[in-house]
C-alpha positions in Angstrom: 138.4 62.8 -63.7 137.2 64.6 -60.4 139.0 62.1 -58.4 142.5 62.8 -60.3 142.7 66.0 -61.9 141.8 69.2 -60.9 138.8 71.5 -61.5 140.8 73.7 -63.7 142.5 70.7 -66.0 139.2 69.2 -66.2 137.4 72.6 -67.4 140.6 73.1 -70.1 140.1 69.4 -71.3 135.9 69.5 -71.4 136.5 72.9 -73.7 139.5 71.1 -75.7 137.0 67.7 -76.1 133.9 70.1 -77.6 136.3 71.7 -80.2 137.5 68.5 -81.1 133.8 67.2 -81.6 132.9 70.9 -83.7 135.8 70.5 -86.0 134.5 66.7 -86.9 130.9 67.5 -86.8 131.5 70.2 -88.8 133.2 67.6 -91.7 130.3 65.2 -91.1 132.7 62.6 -89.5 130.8 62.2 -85.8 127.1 62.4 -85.4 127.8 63.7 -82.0 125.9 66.6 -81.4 128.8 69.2 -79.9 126.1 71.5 -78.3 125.5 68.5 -76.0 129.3 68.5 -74.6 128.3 71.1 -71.8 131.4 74.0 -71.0 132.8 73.6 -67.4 133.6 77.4 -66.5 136.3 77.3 -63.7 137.1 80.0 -62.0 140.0 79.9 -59.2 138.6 81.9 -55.9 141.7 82.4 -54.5 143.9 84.2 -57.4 146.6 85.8 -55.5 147.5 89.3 -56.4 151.2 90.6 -55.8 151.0 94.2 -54.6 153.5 96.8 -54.8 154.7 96.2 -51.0 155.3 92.4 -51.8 157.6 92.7 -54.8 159.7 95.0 -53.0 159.9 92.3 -50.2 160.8 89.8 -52.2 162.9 92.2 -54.2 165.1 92.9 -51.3 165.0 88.9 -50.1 166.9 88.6 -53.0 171.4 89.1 -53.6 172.4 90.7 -57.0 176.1 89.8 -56.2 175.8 86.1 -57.5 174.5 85.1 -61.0 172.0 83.3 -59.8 170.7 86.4 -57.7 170.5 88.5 -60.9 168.5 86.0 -62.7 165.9 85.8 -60.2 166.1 89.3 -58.9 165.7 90.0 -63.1 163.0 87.7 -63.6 161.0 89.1 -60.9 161.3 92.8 -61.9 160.6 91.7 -65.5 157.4 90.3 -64.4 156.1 93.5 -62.4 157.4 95.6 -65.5 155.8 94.0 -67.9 152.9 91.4 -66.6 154.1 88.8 -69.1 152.9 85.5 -68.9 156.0 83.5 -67.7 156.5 81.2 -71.2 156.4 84.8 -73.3 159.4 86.1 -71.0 161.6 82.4 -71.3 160.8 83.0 -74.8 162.5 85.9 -75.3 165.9 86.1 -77.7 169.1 89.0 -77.6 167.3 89.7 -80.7 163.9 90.2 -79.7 165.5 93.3 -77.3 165.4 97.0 -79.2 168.2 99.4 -78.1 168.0 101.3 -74.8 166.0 104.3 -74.9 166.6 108.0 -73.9 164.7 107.3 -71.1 166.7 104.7 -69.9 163.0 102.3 -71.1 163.9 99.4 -73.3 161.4 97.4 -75.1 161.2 93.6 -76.1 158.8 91.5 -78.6 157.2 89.1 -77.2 155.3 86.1 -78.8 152.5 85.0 -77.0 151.9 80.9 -77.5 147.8 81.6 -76.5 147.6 83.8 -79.4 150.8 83.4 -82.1 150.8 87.0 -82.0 153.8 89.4 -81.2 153.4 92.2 -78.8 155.8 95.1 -77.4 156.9 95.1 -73.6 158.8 97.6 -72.1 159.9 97.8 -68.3 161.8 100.4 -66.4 165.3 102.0 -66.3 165.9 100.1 -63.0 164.8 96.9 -64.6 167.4 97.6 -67.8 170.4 98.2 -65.4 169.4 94.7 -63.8 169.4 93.4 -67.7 172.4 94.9 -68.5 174.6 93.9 -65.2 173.0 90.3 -66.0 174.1 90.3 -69.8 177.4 91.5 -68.9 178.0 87.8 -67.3 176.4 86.3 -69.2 178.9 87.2 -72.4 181.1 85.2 -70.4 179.7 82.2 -70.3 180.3 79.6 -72.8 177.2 79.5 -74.8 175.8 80.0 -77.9 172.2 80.3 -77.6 170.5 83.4 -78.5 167.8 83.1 -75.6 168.2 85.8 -72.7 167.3 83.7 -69.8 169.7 80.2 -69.8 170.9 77.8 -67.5 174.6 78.2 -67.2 175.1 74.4 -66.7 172.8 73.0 -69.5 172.8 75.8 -72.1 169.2 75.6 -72.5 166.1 77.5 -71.4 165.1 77.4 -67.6 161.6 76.0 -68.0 158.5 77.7 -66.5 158.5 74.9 -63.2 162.1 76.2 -62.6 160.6 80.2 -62.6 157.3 79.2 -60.6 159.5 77.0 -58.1 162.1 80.4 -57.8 158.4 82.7 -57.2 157.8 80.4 -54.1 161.4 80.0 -52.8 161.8 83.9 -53.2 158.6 84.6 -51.5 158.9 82.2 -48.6 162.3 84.4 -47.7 160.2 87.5 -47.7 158.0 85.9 -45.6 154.9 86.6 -47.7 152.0 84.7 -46.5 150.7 83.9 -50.2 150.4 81.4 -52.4 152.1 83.5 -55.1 153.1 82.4 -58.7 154.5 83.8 -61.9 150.8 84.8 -63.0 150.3 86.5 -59.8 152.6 89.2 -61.1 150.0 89.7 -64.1 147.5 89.6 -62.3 149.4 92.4 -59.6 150.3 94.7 -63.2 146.7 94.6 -63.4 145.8 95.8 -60.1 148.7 98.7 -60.8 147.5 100.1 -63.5 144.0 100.6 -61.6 145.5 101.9 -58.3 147.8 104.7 -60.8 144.2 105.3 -62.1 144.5 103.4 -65.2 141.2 102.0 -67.0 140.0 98.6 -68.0 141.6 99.5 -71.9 144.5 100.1 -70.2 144.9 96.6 -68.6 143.8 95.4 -71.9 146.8 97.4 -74.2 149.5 96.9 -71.5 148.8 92.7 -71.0 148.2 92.4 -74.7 144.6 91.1 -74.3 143.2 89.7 -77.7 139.6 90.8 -76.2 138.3 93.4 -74.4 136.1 90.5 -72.2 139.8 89.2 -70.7 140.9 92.3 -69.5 137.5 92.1 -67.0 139.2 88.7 -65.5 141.9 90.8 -63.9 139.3 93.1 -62.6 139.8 91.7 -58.8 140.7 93.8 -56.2 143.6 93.7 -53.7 142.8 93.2 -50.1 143.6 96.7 -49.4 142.2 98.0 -52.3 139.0 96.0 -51.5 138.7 97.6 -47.9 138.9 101.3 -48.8 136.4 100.6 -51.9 134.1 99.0 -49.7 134.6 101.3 -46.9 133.6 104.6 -48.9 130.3 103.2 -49.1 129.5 101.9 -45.7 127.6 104.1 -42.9 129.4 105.3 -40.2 129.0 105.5 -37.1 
C-alpha cells in the first residue's frame, strides 16, 4: 500500500482491518488472532494552523457583493466561529438554525458523522449578518431543499472537495504561504481559545470532543505562539 496510498489512509485502513478481525473473532468466525494486526499511529507533522491574522487576510481577499462571495466569505467565518468539521457545517438544515439571539449570537445543531451525536455551535453577530445577507438571496432562488449551503445550479449540497478547493483558492489570493484546509480552521479555534486564555476543557466543550484525550491533538502551537513560549524560557544574553 506504501507505494499507492498514503501514510494516513493506510493507518485508517490497518485500524478499520483490526476491528473487522475483533468483531469476527469475537463470534468465533476467524481464528485470526486480532492482537497480532499491529495499529499504525499517523500523525501529520505539518498540521497547519490558521491564525487570527490569516482569516482576516483571506477574509478581506474575498467580495460579499456576488453570491458566490457570500458563500465563501460565510463558510470561512463559520469555520473560525465555530471549528466545525467541514461535513458537520454542509450538513446543516434552515431547521437546524435557532432564532437570533439578543446578542446578535445564533446557534445551530450540528450532527457530527464521527460520533452520531448532535452538538450546539454558535458563531458571532458579524458572522449572523453574513448568514442573514446570504439567506436573503437565497429565498430567491428556485429551490426546495432545506440545506443552508446549496449550489444554485444543481440544488444539491456543495460537497466537502468543493469547500477544501474554495480554502486553497481563497488563501492563494491572500497570499498565505500555507498549505491550509478546512480542518485547519479547527485546528486555528483551537489555538484561540488558548491564546484568549482558554484551557484544554475548553477546546474539548467548544469542538465537541467525545474524549478528553482528543482535545490534547490540537494542543500544537502556532509559530508565533511557539516563539514567545520558548523564548520565556531561554537565557539571555
Amino acid at each position: 500500500m506504501e507505494t499507492t496510498y498514503s501514510p494516513t489512509t493506510i493507518a485508517y485502513s490497518a485500524r478499520i482491518l483490526k476491528n473487522f478481525f475483533w468483531f469476527w473473532h469475537g463470534r468465533g468466525q476467524t481464528e485470526i488472532n486480532p492482537k497480532e494486526i499491529i495499529p499504525i499511529r499517523f500523525i501529520n507533522a505539518d498540521k497547519e494552523i490558521v491564525t487570527k491574522s490569516d482569516f482576516e487576510d483571506m477574509n478581506l481577499a474575498l467580495d460579499a457583493h456576488t453570491l458566490s462571495g457570500i458563500q465563501k466569505k460565510l463558510v470561512l467565518n463559520l469555520l473560525w466561529d465555530t471549528g466545525m468539521r467541514v461535513s458537520e457545517l454542509l450538513d446543516i438544515k434552515l431547521s437546524d438554525i435557532s432564532s437570533q439571539q439578543l446578542n446578535g449570537l445564533r446557534t445551530a445543531k450540528v450532527r457530527s458523522r464521527k460520533t452520531m451525536r448532535y452538538d450546539l455551535v454558535v458563531w458571532s453577530a458579524a458572522t449572523n449578518e453574513l448568514l442573514n445577507q446570504y439567506l436573503g438571496v437565497r429565498l430567491c432562488m428556485p429551490i426546495t431543499s432545506d440545506y443552508v449551503l446549496l449550489n444554485r445550479k444543481t440544488g444539491k449540497p456543495f460537497t466537502s472537495k468543493s469547500v477544501q478547493r474554495w480554502i486553497k483558492d481563497i488563501a492563494d489570493m491572500a497570499m498565505i504561504d500555507k498549505n491550509i484546509t478546512p480542518h485547519s480552521f479547527r485546528h486555528g479555534k483551537a489555538n484561540e481559545i488558548l491564546e484568549c486564555g482558554g484551557t484544554v476543557r475548553d477546546v474539548g466543550a467548544l469542538l465537541r470532543h467525545v474524549s478528553p484525550s482528543s482535545s490534547f491533538n490540537y494542543l500544537q502551537l502556532s509559530e508565533s505562539r511557539y516563539l514567545q513560549t520558548a523564548e520565556r524560557f531561554l537565557r539571555t544574553a
